[in-house]
Structure formats: structure tokens, C-alpha cells
N, C-alpha and C positions, 0 to 999 in steps of 0.2 A: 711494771709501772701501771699505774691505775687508767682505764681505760675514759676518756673526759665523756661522758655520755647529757646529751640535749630532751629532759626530762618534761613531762608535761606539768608536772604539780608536784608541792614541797613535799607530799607524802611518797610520791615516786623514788625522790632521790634519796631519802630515810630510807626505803626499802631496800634499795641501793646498799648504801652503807650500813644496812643490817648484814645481810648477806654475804658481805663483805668482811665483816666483823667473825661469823661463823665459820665463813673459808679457811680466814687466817686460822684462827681458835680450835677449829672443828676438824678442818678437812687436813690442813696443809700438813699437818703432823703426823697423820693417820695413811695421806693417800699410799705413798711409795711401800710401806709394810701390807697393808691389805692387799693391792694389786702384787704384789710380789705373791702373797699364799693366797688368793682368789679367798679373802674374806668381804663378807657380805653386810654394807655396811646398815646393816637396820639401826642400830641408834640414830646415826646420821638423818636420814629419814623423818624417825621421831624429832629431832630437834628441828628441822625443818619443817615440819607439822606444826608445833609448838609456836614455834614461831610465826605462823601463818603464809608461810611459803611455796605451801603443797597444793593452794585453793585459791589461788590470787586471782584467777578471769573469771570465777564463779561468784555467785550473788552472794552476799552479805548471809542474809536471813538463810542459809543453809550453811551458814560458819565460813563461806568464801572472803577472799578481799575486795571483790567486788573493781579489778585492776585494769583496765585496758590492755589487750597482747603485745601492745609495743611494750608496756613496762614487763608483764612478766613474761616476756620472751629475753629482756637484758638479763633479770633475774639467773633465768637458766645458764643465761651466755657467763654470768660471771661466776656462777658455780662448777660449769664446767672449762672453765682457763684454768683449774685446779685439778677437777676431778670427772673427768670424763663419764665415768660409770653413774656416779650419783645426776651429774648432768642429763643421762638420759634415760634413766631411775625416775628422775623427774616430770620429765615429757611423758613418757608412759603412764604413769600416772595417775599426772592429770589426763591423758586420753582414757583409760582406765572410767573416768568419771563420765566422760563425755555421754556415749548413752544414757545415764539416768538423768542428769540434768538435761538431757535433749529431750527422749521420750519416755522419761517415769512420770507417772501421775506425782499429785501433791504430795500425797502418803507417801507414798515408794521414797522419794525423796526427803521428806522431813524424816524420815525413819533411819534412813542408810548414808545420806549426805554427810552431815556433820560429822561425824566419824571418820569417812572418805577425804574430807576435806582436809581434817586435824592432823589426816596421819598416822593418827590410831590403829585406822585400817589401811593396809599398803596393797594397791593393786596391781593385775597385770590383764592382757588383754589378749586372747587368744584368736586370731582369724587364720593365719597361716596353717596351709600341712604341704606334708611333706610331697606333696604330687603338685600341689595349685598354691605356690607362693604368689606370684604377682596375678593370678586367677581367680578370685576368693569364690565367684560363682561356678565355680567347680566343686566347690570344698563336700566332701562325703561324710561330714560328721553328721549325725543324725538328733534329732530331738522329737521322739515318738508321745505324744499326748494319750496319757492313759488317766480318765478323769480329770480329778483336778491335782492334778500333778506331770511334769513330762521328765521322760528320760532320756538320758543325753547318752548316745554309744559314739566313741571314736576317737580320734590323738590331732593335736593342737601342737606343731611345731614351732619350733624359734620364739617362745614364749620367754621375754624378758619377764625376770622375777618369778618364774616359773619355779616351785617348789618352797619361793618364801613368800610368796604372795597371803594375802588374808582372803582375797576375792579375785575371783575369774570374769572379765567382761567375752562372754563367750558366744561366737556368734554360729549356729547351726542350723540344718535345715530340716523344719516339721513340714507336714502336711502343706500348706496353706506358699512355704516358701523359705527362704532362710528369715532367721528370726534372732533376737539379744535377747540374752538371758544374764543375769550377775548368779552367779553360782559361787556359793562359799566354801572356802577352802579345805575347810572338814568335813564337806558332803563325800556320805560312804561312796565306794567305789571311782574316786578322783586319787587319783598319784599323777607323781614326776619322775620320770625318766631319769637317769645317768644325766647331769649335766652336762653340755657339750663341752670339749674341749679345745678353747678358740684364741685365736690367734691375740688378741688383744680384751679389753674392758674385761678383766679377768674377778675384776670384783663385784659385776653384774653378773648373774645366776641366770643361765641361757637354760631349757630344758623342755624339750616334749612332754604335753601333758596331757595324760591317757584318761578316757574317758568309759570307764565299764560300767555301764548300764548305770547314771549318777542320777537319781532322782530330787528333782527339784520340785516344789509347789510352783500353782501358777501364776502367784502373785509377783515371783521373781523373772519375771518374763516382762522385759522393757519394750514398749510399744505395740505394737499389733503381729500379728502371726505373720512374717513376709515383708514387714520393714525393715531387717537386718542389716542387711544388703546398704539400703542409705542413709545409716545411720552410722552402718562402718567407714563408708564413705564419706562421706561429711563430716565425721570424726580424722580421718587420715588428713583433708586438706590443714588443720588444725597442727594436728601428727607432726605431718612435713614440717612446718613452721618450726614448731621446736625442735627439730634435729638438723636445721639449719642453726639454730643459735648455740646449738650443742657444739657444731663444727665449726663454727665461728671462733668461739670459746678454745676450745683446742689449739686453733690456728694463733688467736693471741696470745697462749702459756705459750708456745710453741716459738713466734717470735720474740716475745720478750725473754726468751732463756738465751736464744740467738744473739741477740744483741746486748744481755749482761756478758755472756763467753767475752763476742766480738772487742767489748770494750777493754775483755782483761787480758785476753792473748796476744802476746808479740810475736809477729814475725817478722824481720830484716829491722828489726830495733825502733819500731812504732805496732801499736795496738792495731790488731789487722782488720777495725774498724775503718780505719785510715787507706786501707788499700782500693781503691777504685772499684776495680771488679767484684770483690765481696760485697762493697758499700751499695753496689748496686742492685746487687742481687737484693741485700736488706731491703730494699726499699720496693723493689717491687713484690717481696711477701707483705710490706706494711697496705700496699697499695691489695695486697688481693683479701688482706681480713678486711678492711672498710668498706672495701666493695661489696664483699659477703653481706657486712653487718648495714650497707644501706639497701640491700634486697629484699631482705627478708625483714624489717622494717617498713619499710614501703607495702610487701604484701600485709604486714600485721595492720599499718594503720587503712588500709581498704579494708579487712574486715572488721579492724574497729566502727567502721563510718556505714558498716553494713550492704558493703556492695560486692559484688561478687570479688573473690579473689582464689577459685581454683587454680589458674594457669600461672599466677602471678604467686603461689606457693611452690607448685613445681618446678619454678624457675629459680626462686629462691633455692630450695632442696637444693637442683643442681651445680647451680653456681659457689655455694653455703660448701658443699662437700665435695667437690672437683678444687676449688682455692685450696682446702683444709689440705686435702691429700699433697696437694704442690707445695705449700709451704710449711708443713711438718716435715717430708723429704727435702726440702732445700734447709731447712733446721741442721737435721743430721751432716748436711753436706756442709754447713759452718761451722758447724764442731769437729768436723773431720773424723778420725780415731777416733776421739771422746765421744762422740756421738753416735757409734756404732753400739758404746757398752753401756749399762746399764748404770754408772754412776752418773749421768745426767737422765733428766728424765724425757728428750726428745725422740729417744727409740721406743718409749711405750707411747708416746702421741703420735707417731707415724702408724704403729701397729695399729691404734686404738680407731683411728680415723677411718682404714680404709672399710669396714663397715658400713660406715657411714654413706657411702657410693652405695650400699645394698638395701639396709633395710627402710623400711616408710617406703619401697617400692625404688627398686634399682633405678640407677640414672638413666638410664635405657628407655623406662617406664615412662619416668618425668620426662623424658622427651616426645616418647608417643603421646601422653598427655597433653605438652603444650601444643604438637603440631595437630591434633584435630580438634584442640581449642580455636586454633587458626584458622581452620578450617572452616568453622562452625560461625565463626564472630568474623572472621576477618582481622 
């Protein structure tokens, strides 16, 4: 059932209902076959691109839609009530872009945006390894300045689109300090690893990606030698945002399969929608997506209005993907048998979710976050 969403302008809710139009058309046909053989939906993508739904918070004059993150965080939310993978395919991204729109010059940007933004180009973002997950200023990947050109030595884990990516947002540490770089896909001595083999999002392309002495120019080096660091930062608060509306998303495919079952299964000769205890249960998963979906809301439109909103994304994260996890497992638990097996789709949205608790920085994380925001503000 379509989710009634409070829109700021006519062109929001057309967005809306574009996107909505591709789900049905695009995704809903395709999801359950791809995640079954971990196919990688690159078309999907392109059409999305195409459409203009890969650049929506980005300005106009660089091919963006120029959207407020309240509308294209719905965007994601309603892409992924279908399809998890492309959901946060999505959010990657657009983080993906975030350092060149943050700190690329003019060029840099009219040269590489457009392309990023269409779709054309599908990116991924490497900060993670395998020693300094929630650490990044640990990270030992290297980027040695030899002229004008620097070379990048070392492996980049848990890289989403890791081996179908078109471009690397890669953050490493030269001289001066960690630093961003957009490293393309075809730069010799860059490969991907064995993709991981994971428990869920199976048709998102998880993979370490190895870095043997990759030589870039230095025109590809986004902002200054030693801004990496806050720029990947500033990019995550961003990050969190959409992989709270990714988990939101989930949670409402998730109840609304609950409650198609609910309506059709008899037990003691009424629909065990009917039964007290189940009904109740429904209702307090309806009650944990709305609450998800006005958190991270609330965070998006603080940074639409330009005021700080770190602590009030971490909050979002945590609550966006602690709700998902409870009300995908309480899914399976209204379908009983059925929903243990794979002829509904609520066992790959409990799989696919609990993810969701880890990356964009474990809940663990989001919580030491908020509490030394606390700290710090009061």
C-alpha cells in the first residue's frame, strides 16, 4: 500500500510517483530472480540515472535535480520498500559524489559531475580496511606524491560496488595527511577482490579493493592534501541519512507483506488479522516505520535549513535501523512457517536489514556519536 507521504512542492510528489512507476515496471519483476543469483543490477541504475534520480540534492547546472534531502531521501525510501540492494546502491552513490561537489574546483566538477550525476558513471567509495573500520584515521592505505601524479599502495574493504563501480571516491594518506582522490576504474594496477559472501543484499557487489601502486594525476585529488579526513566526514553525516531511509523502506515492504498475509490467513475460521495479539503486534511495527521515517526526516529537513544536523543523523541511523531489524523479524514471525522460507520475501528483508546496524558506522558508533554531541552541546 502506497505509503501517503506530506511533500513540499508539485514537482516532489511527480518524483514520487515516477519512481514509483519504475519500482513497479523496473525493480518488482526483476528483484526476487537477481537477489536469488547475486545479479548486479547495472541497468537498474542506468535507468535511474536516466531518469534523474541518481543527482536529486545536487545542483541543477552540474545535471543534479537540484531536490531538498527530505524529498530525495523519500526517493530512496520508496526504492528500497522493493529493493534493498538498489536502495543503498543509491545512497552510495550519491555519497560517491559527495566529495567532488564538496571540494572539487569548478573544472573538476563540470568535467566529472554530469556523468556522476546521469548515472553513466556508477560510483563507490572506499574508506574502510580491514584493521580500521569505524577508525578511518588509522587507515594505512598510502598515496605517495611523485610529481605530478601520486600513487596510491594498499586495500580498501567492504567497498559497496566494489568491482562494478566506474570510479573510486578514495580516501588515503599522503604526505601532508589523508586526502580524496576519484580514482577511475581502469587505472592500471586497481582490482577487486573475491566478492564477499554475505549473508544478505546479495545483488549489491560487496568487495575489497586492492590498490598496487595505482597512479593517478593530480588533478584527481579533491581538495587539499590532509582534507580527506572532513570531507569523509561530512560526507557520512549525509551517508547515515540515506541508509536510515533505506531501513525505513525495508521495514515498510516488510509490513505491508505482514499485513497482505495477515488479511488472507485463517486461523479458528477468521483472518488472523482479527486475532488481538497478532493485531497488536501489526500495529506497533506500523508505529516503529513512522517513527523511523519522521527521524530521519526531521534530521534531513535541519540540513536542508542549513543548521547543524550530525547528532540528529546518528539518531536517525539508529533508530531507522534497530526499528527495521524488529519489524522485519516480527514480519517472519506473522507469517510463521511461510516466512521462514523463501516463497515470501520477508526472510531476505530480515537478512538484508541486519546490515544495516553495521555499516555507515555500527550502532555502537551512532551512539558514542550522539553521547559526546551531548556532551559537547549539552
Amino acid at each position: 500500500m502506497p505509503v501517503e507521504r506530506l511533500l513540499p512542492t508539485e514537482e516532489a510528489h511527480e518524483l514520487i510517483e515516477l519512481t514509483r512507476r519504475i519500482v513497479d515496471e523496473q525493480m518488482r519483476p526483476r528483484v526476487d530472480d537477481a537477489e536469488r543469483t547475486g545479479t548486479f543490477p547495472r541497468e537498474v541504475f542506468r535507468t535511474l540515472g536516466r531518469a534523474g534520480l541518481l543527482g536529486l540534492p545536487y545542483e541543477p547546472e552540474y545535471g543534479g535535480g537540484g531536490q531538498p534531502y527530505e524529498v530525495y531521501l523519500q526517493v530512496v525510501e520508496e526504492i528500497a520498500t522493493v529493493w534493498a540492494s538498489v536502495g543503498v546502491g543509491t545512497s552510495v552513490h550519491v555519497l560517491s559524489c559527495f566529495g567532488l561537489d564538496h571540494a572539487g574546483t569548478e573544472e573538476q566538477k563540470r568535467r566529472w559531475l554530469p556523468e556522476m550525476l546521469g548515472g553513466e558513471l556508477l560510483g563507490a567509495y572506499c574508506l574502510s580496511e580491514a584493521h580500521a573500520g569505524s577508525d578511518p584515521a588509522a587507515m594505512r592505505t598510502t598515496a605517495r606524491r611523485e610529481g605530478d601524479e601520486y600513487v596510491i599502495r594498499g586495500a580498501k574493504a567492504w567497498t559497496t560496488h566494489g568491482g562494478q563501480a566506474d570510479y573510486y571516491k578514495v580516501m588515503a594518506r599522503a604526505e601532508a595527511g589523508i586526502t580524496c582522490f576519484l580514482v577511475p576504474a581502469d587505472a592500471e594496477g586497481l582490482s577487486a577482490d573475491a566478492p564477499e559472501d554475505k549473508m544478505g543484499l546479495m545483488g549489491s557487489t560487496t568487495a575489497t579493493m586492492v590498490f598496487d601502486d595505482v597512479r593517478i594525476p593530480v588533478e584527481r585529488r579533491l581538495g587539499d592534501e590532509g582534507q580527506g579526513l572532513a570531507i569523509a566526514l561530512a560526507g557520512l553525516d549525509s551517508g547515515r541519512l540515506g541508509i536510515a531511509a533505506v531501513a525505513t523502506g525495508v521495514a515498510q515492504g516488510a509490513l505491508d507483506a505482514a499485513v497482505a498475509y495477515a488479511k488472507e490467513r485463517e486461523a479458528f475460521g477468521v483472518p488472523i488479522i482479527d486475532h488481538q495479539g497478532l493485531n497488536f503486534l501489526l500495529a506497533d511495527m506500523a508505529a516503529a516505520v513512522e517513527s523511523a521515517r519522521a527521524t530521519y526526516l526531521a534530521a534531513a529537513r535541519l540540513k536542508d535549513a542549513g543548521r547543524p544536523f550530525s547528532r540528529q543523523a546518528s539518531i536517525a541511523k539508529l533508530v531507522a535501523t534497530d526499528n527495521a531489524m524488529k519489524v522485519t523479524t516480527d514480519a517472519v514471525q506473522v507469517l510463521g512457517g511461510a516466512g521462514y522460507t523463501r516463497d515470501f520475501p520477508v526472510e531476505r528483508y530480515m537478512r538484508e536489514t541486519k546490515v544495516m546496524q553495521i555499516f555507515e558506522g555500527t550502532n555502537q558508533i551512532q551512539r558514542l556519536v550522539i553521547g559526546r554531541d551531548l556532551k559537547r552541546r549539552g
